[in-house]
N, C-alpha and C positions, 0 to 999 in steps of 0.2 A: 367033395371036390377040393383038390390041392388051389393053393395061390398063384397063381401064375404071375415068374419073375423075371421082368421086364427084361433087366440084364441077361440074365440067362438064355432068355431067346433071341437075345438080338447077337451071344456069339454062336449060335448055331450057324450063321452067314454071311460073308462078306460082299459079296455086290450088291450096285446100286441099282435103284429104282423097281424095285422086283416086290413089291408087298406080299408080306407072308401074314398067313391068315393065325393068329395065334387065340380066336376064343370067337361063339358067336353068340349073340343077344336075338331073342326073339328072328329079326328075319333080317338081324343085321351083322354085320361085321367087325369085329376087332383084328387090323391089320396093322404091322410092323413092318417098315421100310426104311432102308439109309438111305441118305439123299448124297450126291456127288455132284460141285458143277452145277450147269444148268440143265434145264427140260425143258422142253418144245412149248407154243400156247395150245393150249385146249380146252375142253369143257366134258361136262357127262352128262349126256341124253336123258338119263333114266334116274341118278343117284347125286345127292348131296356126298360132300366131304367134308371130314374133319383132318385138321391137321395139328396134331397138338408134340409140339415142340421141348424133347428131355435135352438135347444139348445143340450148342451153336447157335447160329440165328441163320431164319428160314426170310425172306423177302418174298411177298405175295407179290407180282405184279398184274396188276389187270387195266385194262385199256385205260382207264383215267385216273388210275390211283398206284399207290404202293403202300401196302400193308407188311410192318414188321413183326414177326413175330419172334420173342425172345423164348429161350426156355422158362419151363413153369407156364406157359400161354398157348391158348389154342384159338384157333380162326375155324369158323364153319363156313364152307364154301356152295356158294347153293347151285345146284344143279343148272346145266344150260351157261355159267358163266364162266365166259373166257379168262382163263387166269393161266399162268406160269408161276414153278416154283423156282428160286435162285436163294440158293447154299452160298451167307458170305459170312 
């Protein structure tokens, strides 16, 4: 199996918020998304997230905190908790 190069998949597309599934593990997911702007509060019934940050900075907001995340850094967001992401 080839390497798969991050760059290279991320100009296969330009909108936001749309995860594109680029590799899967066991019974899980390797997805690639650009983020724009804000996004609504929510959570995930069923699935943990990860959010790991190659450029800009990602602000986690959740009900009683805010988590920065820089590039080179990733936050794992656990399942059920209400969080918003905001691109500043």
């Amino acid at each position: 199996m080839d390497a798969i190069n991050i760059g290279e998949k991320f100009s296969l597309f330009s909108d936001h918020w749309n995860p594109r599934i680029v590799a899967s593990l066991n019974e899980n997911y390797v997805k690639l998304v650009k983020l724009e702007g804000d996004f609504i509060w929510h959570s995930h019934e069923k699935e943990d997230e990860l959010f790991f940050v190659l450029k800009g900075k990602l602000m986690m907001d959740f009900r009683d905190r805010t988590v920065e995340i820089n590039p080179g850094e990733f936050k794992k967001i656990a399942g059920r908790l209400v969080h918003i992401p905001i691109i500043k």
